[in-house]
C-alpha positions as CSV (number, residue, x, y, z in Angstrom):
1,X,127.7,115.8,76.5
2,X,124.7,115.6,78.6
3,X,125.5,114.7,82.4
4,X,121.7,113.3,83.1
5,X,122.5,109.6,84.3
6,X,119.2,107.3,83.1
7,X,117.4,105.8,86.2
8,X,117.3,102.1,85.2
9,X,116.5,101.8,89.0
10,X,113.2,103.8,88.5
11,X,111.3,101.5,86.3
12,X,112.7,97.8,87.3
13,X,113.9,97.7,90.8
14,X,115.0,94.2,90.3
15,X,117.7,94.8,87.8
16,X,121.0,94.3,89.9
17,X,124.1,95.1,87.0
18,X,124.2,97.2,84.1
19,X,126.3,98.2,81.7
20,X,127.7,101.8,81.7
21,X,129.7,104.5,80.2
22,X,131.9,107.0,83.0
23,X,130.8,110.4,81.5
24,X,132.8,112.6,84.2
25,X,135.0,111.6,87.2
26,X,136.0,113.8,89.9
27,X,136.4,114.6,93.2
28,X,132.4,114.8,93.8
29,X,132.6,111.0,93.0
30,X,131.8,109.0,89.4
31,X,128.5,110.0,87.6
32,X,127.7,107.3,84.6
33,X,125.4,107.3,81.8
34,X,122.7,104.8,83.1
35,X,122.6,103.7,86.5
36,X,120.8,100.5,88.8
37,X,122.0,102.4,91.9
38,X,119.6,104.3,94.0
39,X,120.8,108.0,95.5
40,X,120.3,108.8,98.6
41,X,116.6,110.4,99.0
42,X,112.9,110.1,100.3
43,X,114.5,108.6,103.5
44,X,116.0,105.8,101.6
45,X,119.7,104.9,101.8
46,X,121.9,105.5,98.5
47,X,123.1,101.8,97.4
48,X,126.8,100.4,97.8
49,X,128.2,98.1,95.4
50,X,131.1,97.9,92.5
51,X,132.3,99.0,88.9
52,X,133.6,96.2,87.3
53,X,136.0,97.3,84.8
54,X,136.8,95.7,81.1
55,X,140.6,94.7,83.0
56,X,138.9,93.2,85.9
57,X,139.7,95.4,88.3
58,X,136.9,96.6,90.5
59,X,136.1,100.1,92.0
60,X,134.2,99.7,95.8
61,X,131.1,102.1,95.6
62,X,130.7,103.2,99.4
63,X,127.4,105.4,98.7
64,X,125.4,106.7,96.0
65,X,123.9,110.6,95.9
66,X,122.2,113.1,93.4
67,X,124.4,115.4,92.2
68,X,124.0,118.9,93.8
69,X,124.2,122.8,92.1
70,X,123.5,124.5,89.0
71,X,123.6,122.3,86.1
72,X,123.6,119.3,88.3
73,X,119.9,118.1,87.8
74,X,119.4,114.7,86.9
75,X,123.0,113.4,88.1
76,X,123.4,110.5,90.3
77,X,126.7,110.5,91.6
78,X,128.7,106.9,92.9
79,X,130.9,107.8,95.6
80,X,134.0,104.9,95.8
81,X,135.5,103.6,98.9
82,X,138.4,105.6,100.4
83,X,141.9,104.0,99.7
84,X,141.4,103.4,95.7
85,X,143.0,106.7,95.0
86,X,145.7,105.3,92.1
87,X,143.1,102.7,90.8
88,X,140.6,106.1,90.0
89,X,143.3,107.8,88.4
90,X,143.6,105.2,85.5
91,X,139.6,106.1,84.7
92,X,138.7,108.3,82.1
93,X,135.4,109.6,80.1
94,X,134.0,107.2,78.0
95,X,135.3,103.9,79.5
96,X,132.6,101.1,79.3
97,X,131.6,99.3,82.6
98,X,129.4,97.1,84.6
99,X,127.4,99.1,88.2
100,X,126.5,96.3,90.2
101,X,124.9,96.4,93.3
102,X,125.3,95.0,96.5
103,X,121.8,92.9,96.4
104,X,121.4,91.6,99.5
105,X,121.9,94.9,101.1
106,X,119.5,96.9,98.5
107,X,116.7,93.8,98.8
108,X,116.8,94.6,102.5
109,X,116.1,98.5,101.8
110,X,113.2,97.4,99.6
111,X,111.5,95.0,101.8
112,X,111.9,97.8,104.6
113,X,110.7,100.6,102.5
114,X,107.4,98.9,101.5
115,X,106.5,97.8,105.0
116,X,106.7,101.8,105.7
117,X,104.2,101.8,102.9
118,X,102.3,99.6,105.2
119,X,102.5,101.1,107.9
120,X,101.2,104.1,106.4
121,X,97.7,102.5,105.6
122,X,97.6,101.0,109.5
123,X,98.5,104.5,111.0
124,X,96.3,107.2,109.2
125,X,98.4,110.5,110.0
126,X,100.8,112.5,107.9
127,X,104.5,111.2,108.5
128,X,107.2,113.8,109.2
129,X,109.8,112.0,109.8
130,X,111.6,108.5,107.6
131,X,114.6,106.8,107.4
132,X,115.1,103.5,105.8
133,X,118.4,101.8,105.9
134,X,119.3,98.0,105.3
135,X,118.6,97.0,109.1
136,X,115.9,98.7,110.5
137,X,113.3,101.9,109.1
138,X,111.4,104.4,110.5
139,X,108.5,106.4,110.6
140,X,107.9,109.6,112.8
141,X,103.9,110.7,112.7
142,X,102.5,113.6,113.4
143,X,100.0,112.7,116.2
144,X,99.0,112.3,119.5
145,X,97.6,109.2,120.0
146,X,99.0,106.6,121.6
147,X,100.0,102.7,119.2
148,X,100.0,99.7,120.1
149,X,103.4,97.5,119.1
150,X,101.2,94.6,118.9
151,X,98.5,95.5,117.3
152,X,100.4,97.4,114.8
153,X,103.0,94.0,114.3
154,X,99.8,91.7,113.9
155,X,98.4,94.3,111.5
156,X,101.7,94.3,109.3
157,X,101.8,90.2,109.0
158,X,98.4,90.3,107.9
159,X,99.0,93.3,105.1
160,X,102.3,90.8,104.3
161,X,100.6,87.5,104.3
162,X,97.8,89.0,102.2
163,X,100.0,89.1,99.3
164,X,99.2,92.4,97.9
165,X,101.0,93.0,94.4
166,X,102.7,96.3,94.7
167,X,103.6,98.9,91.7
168,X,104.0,101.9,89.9
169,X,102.6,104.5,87.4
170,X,103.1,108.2,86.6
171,X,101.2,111.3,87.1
172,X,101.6,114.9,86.0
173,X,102.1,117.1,88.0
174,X,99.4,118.8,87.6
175,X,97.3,115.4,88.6
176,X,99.5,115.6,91.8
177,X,98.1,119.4,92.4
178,X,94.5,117.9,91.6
179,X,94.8,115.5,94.4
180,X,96.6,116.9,97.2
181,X,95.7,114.3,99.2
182,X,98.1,111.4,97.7
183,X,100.7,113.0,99.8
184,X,101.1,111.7,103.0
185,X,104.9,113.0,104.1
186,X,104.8,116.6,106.0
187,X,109.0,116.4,105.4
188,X,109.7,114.9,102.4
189,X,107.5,116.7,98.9
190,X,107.8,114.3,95.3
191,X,110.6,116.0,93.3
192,X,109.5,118.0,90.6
193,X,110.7,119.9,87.6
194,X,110.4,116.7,85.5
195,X,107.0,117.0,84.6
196,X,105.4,113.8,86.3
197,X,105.6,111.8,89.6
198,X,106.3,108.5,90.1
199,X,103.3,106.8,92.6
200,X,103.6,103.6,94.2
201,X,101.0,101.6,94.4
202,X,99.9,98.4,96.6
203,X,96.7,97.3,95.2
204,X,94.0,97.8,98.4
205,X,96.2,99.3,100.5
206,X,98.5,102.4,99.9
207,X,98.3,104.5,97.2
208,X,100.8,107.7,97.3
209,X,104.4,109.6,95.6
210,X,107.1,107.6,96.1
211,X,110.7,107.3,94.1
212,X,112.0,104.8,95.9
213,X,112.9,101.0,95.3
214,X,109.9,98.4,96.3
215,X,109.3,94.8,96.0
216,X,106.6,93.3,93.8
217,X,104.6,92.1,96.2
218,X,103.7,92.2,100.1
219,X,104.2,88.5,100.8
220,X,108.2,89.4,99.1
221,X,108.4,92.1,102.8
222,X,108.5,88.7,105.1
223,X,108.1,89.0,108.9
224,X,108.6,92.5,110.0
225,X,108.0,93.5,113.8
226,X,107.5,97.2,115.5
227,X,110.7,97.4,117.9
228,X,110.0,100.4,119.1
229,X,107.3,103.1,119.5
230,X,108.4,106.6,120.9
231,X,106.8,109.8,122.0
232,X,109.6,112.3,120.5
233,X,107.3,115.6,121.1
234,X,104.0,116.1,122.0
235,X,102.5,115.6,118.2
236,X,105.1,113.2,117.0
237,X,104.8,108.9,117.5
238,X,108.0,107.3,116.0
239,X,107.8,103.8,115.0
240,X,110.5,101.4,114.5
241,X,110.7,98.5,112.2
242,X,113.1,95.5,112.1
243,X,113.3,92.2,110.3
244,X,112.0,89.6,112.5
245,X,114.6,87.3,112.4
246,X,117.2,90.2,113.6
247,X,114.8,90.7,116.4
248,X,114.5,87.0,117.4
249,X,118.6,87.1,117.2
């Protein structure tokens, strides 16, 4: 039985629920045939949500992560909520299911992670440093010069309110080694192995490798501010995003 989980995530980032088949359960957490749920990677936070079973019970996903070791390529592991210990032990291979996420929480990650993309095109240096969680992102750069949180804020609304659509297309890898220059992260390289590489796209803006989830369009961001810019060495600027509203508040 293969143990490759298919990325619905990959292709439609707006799907929320799917339904599934549990291939294997164990200790290293429930790995299913076709997954909405995002691992852990490229910076981005793995996605939290539930398995609603055929008896309508429902299994708390805490955290989602690729799987890790020989044979484990292609694996995206759902990692439940402690305390559901006797619920788990009534699951077996090849019980049907529904993965839904927790939306709110994985809209928030993909709002954040295309004002990073954003940020990108206003701050023209290789990034060596991301995180992106539900409440705030970051991007470390490796540079000298000194930003501006206002300029860099105003220059965000405008990419935002500009309404740029945003998507994806594939490459080989081989396209990737032809143009070097799509890659702007020093820390994180596009997986490989596959074949291709997923590039994100917002049209007059950004163009570079990215798996991660995105919304369709700039104007979808909404009001994003810089909270905080920080010299962490002498070559590295860190920036600091947040929602606007949770910066107002």
């Amino acid at each position: 039985m293969t143990t490759h989980s298919e990325e619905l995530f990959r292709e439609d980032s707006t799907l929320r629920e799917c339904a599934a088949i549990v291939l294997r359960i164990d200790e290293r957490g429930l790995l299913l045939d076709r997954t909405v749920f995002y691992p852990l990677g490229g910076g981005q936070a793995g996605d939290v949500g539930e398995l609603l079973l055929v008896d309508g019970r429902v299994v708390n996903i805490a955290d989602t992560r690729k799987g890790k070791g020989e044979g484990a390529e292609g694996e995206i592991l759902h990692l439940p909520a402690p305390g559901q210990e006797a619920l788990l032990a009534g699951l077996q291979p090849g019980i049907g299911l529904v993965a839904r996420l927790n939306w709110p929480r994985r809209h928030a990650l993909m709002r954040f992670h295309s004002a990073t993309h954003l940020l990108c095109a206003l701050v023209p240096h290789p990034v060596d440093g991301c995180s992106i969680t539900e409440t705030y992102a970051r991007l470390d750069f490796h540079m000298t010069e000194a930003l501006s949180k206002e300029e860099l804020t105003a220059g965000l609304a405008r990419l935002v309110a500009e309404a740029h659509p945003v998507s994806h297309s594939w490459i080989s890898e081989a396209e990737l080694d032809a143009n070097p220059g799509l890659v702007r992260s020093m820390s994180v390289q596009p997986p490989r192995g596959m074949g291709r590489v997923r590039v994100l796209k917002i049209d007059g803006v950004d163009l570079q490798p990215c798996g991660g989830t995105h919304v369709a369009n700039t104007a979808e961001i909404g009001a994003v501010v810089v909270t905080k810019i920080e010299k962490k060495s002498a070559s590295t600027r860190r920036v600091v995003l947040g929602f606007a509203e949770s910066a107002a508040g």
